[in-house]
N, C-alpha and C positions, 0 to 999 in steps of 0.2 A: 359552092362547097369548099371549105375549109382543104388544103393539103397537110396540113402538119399540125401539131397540137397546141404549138404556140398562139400561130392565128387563131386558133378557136378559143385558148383561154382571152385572150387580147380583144377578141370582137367580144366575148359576154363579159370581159371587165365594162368595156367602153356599154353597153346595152342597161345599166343600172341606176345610169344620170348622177342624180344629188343624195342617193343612199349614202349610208355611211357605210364605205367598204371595210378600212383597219384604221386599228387604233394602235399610236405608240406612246414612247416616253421617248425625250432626248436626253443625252448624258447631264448629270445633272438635274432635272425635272423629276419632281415627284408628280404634277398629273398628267391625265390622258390626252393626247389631241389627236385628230384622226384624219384622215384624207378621204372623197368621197370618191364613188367609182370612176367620176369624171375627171376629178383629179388626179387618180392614180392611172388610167389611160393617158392621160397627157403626161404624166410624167414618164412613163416607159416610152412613150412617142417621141418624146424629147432625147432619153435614155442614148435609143438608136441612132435616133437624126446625129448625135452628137460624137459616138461613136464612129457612124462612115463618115462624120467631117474630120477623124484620126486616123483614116485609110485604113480602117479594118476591115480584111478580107471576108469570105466567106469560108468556114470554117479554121478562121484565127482562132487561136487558144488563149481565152481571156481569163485571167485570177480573182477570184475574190476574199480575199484573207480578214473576215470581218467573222466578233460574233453577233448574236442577232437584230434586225432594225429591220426596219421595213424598205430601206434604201438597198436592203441585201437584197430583196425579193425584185424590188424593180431594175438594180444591177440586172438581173439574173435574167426576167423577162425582155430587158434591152437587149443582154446580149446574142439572147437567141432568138429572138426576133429579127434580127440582119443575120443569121445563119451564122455567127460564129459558135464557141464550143465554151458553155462554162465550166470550168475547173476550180470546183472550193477548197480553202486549206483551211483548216481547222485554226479558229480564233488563239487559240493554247499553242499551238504549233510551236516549237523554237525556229531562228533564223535557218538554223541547217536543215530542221526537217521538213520547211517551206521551200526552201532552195534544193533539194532535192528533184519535192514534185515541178518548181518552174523551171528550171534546166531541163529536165525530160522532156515537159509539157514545153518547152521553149516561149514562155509567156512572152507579151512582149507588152503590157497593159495590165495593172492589176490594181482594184478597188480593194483600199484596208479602211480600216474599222475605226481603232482609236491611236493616239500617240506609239505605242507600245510597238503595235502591229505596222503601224508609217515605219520608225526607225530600224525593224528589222528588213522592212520590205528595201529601205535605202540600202540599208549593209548588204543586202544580196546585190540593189541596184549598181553600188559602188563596184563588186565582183568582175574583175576584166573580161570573163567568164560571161557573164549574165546577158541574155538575149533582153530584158527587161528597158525599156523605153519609156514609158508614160507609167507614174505612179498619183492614183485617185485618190483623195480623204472623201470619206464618206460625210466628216462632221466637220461645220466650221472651226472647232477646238481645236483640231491638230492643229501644229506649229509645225507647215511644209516649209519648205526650199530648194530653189533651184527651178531650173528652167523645168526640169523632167517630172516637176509633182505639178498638182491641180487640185479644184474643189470641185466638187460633183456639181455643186449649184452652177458653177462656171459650165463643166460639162454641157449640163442643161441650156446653156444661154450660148451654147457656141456654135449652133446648126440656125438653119434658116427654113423658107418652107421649101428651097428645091431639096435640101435635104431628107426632111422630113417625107416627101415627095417619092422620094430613092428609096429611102427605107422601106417606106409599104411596098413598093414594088419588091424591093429585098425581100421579104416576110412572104410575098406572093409565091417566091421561087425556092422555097423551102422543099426538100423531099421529107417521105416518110423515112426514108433511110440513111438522110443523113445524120451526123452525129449531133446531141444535142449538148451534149455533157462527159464530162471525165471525170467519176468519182473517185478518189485514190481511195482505196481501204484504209484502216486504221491501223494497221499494220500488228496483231497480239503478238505476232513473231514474224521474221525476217524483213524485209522492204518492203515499201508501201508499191500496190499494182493500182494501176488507175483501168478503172472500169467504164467501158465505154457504152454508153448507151442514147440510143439514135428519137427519133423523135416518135419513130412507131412503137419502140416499147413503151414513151410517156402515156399513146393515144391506147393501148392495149390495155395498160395497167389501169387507166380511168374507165373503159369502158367497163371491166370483170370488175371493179371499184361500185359503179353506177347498179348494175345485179347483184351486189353484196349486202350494199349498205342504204341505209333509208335514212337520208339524209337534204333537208332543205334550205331555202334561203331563209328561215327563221333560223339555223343555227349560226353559231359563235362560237370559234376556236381558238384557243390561247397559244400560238409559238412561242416554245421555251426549251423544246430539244435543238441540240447545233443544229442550224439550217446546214452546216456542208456536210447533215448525214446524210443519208436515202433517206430515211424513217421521216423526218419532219420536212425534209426538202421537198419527195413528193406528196407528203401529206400537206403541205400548205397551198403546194401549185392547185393539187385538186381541192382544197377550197376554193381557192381565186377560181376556179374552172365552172365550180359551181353554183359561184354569184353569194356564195356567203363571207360574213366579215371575221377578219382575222384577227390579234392580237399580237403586238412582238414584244418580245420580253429578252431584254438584255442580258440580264444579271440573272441564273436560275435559281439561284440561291435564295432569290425573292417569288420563289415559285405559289408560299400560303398566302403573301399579303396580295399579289399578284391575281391569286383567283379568287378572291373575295372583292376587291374592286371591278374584276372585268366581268366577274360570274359570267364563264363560258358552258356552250349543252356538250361541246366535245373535246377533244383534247387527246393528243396523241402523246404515250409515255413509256417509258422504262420502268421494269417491275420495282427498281432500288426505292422509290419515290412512294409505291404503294406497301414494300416491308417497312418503310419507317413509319409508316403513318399508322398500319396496323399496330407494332410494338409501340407506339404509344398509347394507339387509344386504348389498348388491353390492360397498358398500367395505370390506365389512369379507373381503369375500371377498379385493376384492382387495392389501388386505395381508398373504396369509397367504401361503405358502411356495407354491411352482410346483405342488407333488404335491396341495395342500388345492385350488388352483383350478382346477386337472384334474380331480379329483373332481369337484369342483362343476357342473361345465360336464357331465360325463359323466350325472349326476345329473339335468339339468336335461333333456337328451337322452330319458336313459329316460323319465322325468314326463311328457313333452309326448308320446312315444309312447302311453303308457298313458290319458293322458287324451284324446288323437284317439279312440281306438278306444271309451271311455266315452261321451265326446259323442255317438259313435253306436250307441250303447245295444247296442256288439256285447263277443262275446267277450274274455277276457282270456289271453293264451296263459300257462302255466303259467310258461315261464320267462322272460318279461316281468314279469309278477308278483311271482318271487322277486326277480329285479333290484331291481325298484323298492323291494320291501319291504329290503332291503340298504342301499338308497340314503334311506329312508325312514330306518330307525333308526340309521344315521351321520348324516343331514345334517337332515331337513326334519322330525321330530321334535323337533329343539332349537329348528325355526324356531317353531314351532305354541306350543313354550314358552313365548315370551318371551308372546305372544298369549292366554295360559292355558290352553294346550293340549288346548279340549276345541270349540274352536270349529268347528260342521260347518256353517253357511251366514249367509249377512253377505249379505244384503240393499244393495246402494251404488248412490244414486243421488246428482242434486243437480248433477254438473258432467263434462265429458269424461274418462274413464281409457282408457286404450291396453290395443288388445286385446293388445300384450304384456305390460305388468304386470298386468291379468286373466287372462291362461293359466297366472305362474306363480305367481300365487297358488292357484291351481288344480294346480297339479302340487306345489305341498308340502301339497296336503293340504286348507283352506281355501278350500273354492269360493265364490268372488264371484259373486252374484246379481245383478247389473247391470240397472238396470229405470231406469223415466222417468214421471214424472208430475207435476203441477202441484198447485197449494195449490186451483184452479177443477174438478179432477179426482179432489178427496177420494186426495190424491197416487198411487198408480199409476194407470199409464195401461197399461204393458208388462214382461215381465219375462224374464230368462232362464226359459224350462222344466227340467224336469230334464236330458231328452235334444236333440240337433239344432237347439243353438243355438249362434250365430257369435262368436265374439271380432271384438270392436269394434265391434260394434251393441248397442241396448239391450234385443234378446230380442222376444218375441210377444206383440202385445197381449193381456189379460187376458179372458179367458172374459165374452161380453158387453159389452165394450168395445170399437164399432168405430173405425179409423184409415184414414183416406185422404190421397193426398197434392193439396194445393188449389194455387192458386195462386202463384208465387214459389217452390215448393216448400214451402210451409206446413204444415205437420202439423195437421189435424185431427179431432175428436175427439168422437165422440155415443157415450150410453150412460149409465144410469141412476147413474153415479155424479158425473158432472157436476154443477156450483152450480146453487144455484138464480138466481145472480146475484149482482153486484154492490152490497153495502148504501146504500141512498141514491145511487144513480149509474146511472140506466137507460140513460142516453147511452150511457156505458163499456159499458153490458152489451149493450146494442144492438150494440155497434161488434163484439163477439166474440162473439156468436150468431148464426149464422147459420142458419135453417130447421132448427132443432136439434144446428148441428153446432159446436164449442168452435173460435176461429181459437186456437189455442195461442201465436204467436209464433214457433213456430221451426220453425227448416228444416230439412227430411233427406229421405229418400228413402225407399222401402221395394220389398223383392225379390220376387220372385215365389213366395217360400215364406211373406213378412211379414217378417221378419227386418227391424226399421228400425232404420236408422241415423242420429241427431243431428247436421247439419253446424254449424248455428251458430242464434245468436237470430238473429232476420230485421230487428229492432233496430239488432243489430253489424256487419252486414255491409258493409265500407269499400269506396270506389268512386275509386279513385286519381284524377288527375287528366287520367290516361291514357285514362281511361274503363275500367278490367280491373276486377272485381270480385273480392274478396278476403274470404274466411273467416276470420275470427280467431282463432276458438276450437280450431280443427284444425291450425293452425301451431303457436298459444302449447303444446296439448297435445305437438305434436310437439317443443317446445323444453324444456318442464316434465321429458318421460320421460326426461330425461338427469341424473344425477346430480350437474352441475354448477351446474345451474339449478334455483333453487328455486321459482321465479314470473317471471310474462313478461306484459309486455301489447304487445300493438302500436298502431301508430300509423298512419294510413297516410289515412285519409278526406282527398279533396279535397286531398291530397299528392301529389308528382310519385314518388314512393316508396315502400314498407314501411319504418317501423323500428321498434325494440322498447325497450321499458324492463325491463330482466334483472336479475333479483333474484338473485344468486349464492347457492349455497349455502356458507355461510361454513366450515363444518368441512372439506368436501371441498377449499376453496379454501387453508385454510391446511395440509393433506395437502401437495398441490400445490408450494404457495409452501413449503417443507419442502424437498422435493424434491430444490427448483432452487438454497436456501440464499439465500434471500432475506431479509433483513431492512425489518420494517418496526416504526412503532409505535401503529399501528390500524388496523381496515378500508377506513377512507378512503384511507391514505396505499400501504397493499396494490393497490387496485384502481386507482389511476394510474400503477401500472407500467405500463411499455410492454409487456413480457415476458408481462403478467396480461391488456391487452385484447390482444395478437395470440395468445394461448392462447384466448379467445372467438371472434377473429376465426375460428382452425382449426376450432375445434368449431360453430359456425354453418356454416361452408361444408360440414360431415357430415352435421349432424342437416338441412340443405337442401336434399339431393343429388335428390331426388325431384320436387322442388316444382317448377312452373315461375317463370321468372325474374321476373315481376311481382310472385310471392305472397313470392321472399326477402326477409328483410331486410338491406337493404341499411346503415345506421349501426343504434351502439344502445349506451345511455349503462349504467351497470352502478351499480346500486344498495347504499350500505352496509347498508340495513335492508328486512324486509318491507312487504308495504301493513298498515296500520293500522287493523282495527277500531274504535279510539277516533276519528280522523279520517275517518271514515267509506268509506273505501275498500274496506271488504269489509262484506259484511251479515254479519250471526250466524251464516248455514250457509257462511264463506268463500269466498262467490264476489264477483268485484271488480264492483265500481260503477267502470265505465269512464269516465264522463264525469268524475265526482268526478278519479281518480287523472291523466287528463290535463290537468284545472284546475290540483289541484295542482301538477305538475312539468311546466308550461307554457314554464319557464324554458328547462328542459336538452330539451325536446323541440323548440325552435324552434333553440336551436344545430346540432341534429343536419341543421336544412332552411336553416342561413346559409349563403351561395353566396360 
């Protein structure tokens, strides 16, 4: 019997033989090549061996500063396989915000990715400061130096078999309690906490994972969220866990051409990836001829019948059925296409999606698994089930995992998948443990079936000057599900008002500005038409009709560009750093309150 969850993913990689386990690209290459299970056990076998020939301890704190490749995954399985602790830093990371968490984390070993990520990892190595020793390239490309860098293929070729030898016996003497990993958070406001989690929250979370989900070794998963999240980090071990093949994807940016080559059945993702996909295919609908958006709408009618009647795990009447299936191989067939059209469940958490773009994704075919969970939660927490689960809620806690709702509305959170805490921070861990229960941060509610639903972070939540209280994250959703809007922040704390900062969607806007036969000679000089903000003012007074009048916005200034991952206004998995993006555009937000 297995003691820890590493060995058990490790013995069912190695149980597979000459399958084809993952497929990658290297920098450079446009096609596939892939490694089989026999080769990706030996490569982690080597991983380790190669590792204690660099007198890594048992729970040393080793770095891996890459974005994704399939060398990240076997970094990761090496190094927890000889009991040390992996700690990812975000491939985007600056030099300081890397050197932060390896100073903390006192790394003294760290695997980077490409050029970029080598030369930063130097400049901290260089730091008199820096407990940092052995610096890995992942890719022959880089251009190392010096005695204290390496090539991972060296790595691999520098143990022998008493090594290799050690290691298993290493691997053998694993607890479930000790650490397996330090994930730092992404830090939306103040410092990044590194989150500790031991090898029995890995083995808890696969187990309530195995009773959730229906999932085989015919399936194919595409990695393309940052491996140093939770969300994709433990979604990929538990594919390797359960003998299915994976996909790594470098660049996400190539995330359409990416699943049309791999055509993967699952895929774990961020709702931002299924709003744009929806705002376009609705535009593209609606330039087509009167008779195609009749269809369309008729189509969209049957789907949401047939998938009512699924949700509750009832009957399908025979001629519902051929409908749909009509409507099916005219329309929502070429949608599933563009997606690689073999995709049966997408797993999206990370940020608010409208239970309308969740249902219709669900009626062409592509059910969204909408779940909730934290980096302190060995990331889920909830998830849709298969049957009699709600649009626009985040589905049923996991088998195991209980959720209550605390104080403020607080969602909280006990159950063996929980951190063991905070690294180096008992304060912080004090301050969100409660008598065993996780204070999550965020607000929501839950039904009398469980069904819960996410209002907002308890963080965000603006308190006008009115005294009214106001949700942010449930307006900007409701301003984002329009195809005109591409991002939305509000403003409103210790203001006599709401207003927003509207990131327009530029393709749909120049549609538009088409239209009306407007001439312009950039986005900027577009968006100061008078014509272009009383077309926002209309469409705010629509997607508001519901709200009450405190939570509208009332002004809001309309942006040429998005928020900026390199300026730090959105982390790695795109959710906005609210304080950051109001500093920035402090200027044109204080206009909006000049009387």
């Amino acid at each position: 019997m297995e003691s820890n969850i590493i060995e058990r993913i490790i013995k069912r990689i190695g149980a597979h033989g000459s399958d084809e386990a993952v497929r990658f690209r290297h920098n450079g290459s446009t096609g596939w090549q892939s490694y089989t299970w026999d080769e990706l056990a030996q490569l982690i076998k080597k991983t380790s061996a190669g590792l204690l020939r660099l007198g890594v301890r048992k729970q040393d704190n080793i770095a891996i500063y890459s974005q994704n490749k399939v060398e990240w995954s076997v970094a990761d399985l090496g190094i927890m396989g000889v009991g040390a602790v992996t700690v990812p830093i975000y491939a985007t990371n600056t030099a300081k915000q890397a050197k932060y968490i390896m100073d903390e984390a006192e790394i003294k070993i760290i695997f980077v990715g490409d050029e970029e990520q080598y030369r930063r990892a130097l400049e901290i190595y260089a730091d008199a400061s820096s407990t940092v020793e052995k610096i890995i390239a992942l890719e022959r490309d880089v251009n190392i130096s010096g005695d204290a860098s390496m090539y991972f293929d060296d790595l691999l070729n520098l143990s022998n078999e008493e090594d290799e030898q050690f290691a298993e016996q290493r691997l053998k003497e694993i607890t479930g309690d000790d650490l397996a990993t330090i994930i730092y958070t992404s830090g939306t406001t103040g410092e990044p906490k590194g989150v500790m989690l031991t090898h029995d929250n890995f083995s808890e979370a696969f187990r309530i994972h195995d009773m959730r989900l229906k999932m085989d070794r015919t399936d194919h998963s595409l990695c393309f969220l940052p491996l140093s999240h939770v969300f994709e980090r433990c979604w990929s071990l538990y594919i390797l866990y359960k003998g299915m093949r994976n996909s790594y994807l470098g660049d996400p940016k190539d995330i359409l051409n990416a699943l049309r080559e791999v055509r993967p059945t699952v895929m774990c993702s961020v709702p931002r990836l299924y709003q744009k996909a929806y705002h376009t295919i609705l535009a593209k609908v609606e330039k087509g001829s009167k008779t195609k958006r009749k269809l369309f709408r008729n189509a969209i009618k049957v789907g949401k019948r047939l998938v009512r009647l699924q949700r509750k795990g009832a009957r399908i009447p025979v001629r519902l059925g051929f409908s749909y299936g009509f409507y099916d191989a005219l329309i929502f067939k070429k949608i599933r296409k563009v997606f690689g059209g073999k995709l049966r469940m997408m797993p999206c958490a990370g940020a608010p999606l409208s239970g309308e773009i969740t249902e219709f994704f669900h009626v062409v075919g592509m059910p969204l698994l909408i779940g909730y969970g934290l980096t302190e939660t060995t990331a889920t927490v909830s998830v849709f089930p298969d049957e009699n689960f709600e649009f626009g809620t985040v589905g049923l806690s996991m088998p195991g995992v209980e959720v209550k709702i605390g104080a403020h509305e607080e969602i909280l959170v006990k159950g063996k998948t929980v951190m063991k805490g905070y690294y180096k921070k008992p304060g912080e861990t004090a301050e969100v443990m409660k008598d065993g229960w996780l204070k999550t941060g965020d607000a929501g509610r839950m039904d009398e079936k469980g069904h819960i639903t996410i209002t907002d972070r308890i963080k965000d939540l603006m308190k006008t000057s009115g005294g009214k209280y106001v949700a942010p994250q449930q307006i900007e959703s409701i301003l984002t599900n329009d195809s005109f809007i591409e991002n939305a922040i509000l403003i409103g704390d210790d203001r006599p008002f709401v207003s927003a900062l509207l990131v327009p969607n530029v393709e749909a806007l120049k549609e538009y500005a088409h239209s009306l036969n407007l001439t312009y000679h950039s986005i900027e000089e577009l968006l100061r038409k008078t014509h272009i903000h009383k077309f926002y003012e209309e469409k705010l007074d629509q997607l508001q009709h519901s709200l009450a009048n405190f939570e509208k916005v009332k002004k809001f200034k309309l942006l040429p560009h998005d928020f900026s991952m390199n300026l730090g206004e959105l982390t790695p998995t795109l959710k906005i750093r609210r304080q950051i993006i109001i500093s920035h555009f402090s200027g044109l937000i204080d206009e909006m309150y000049a009387f």
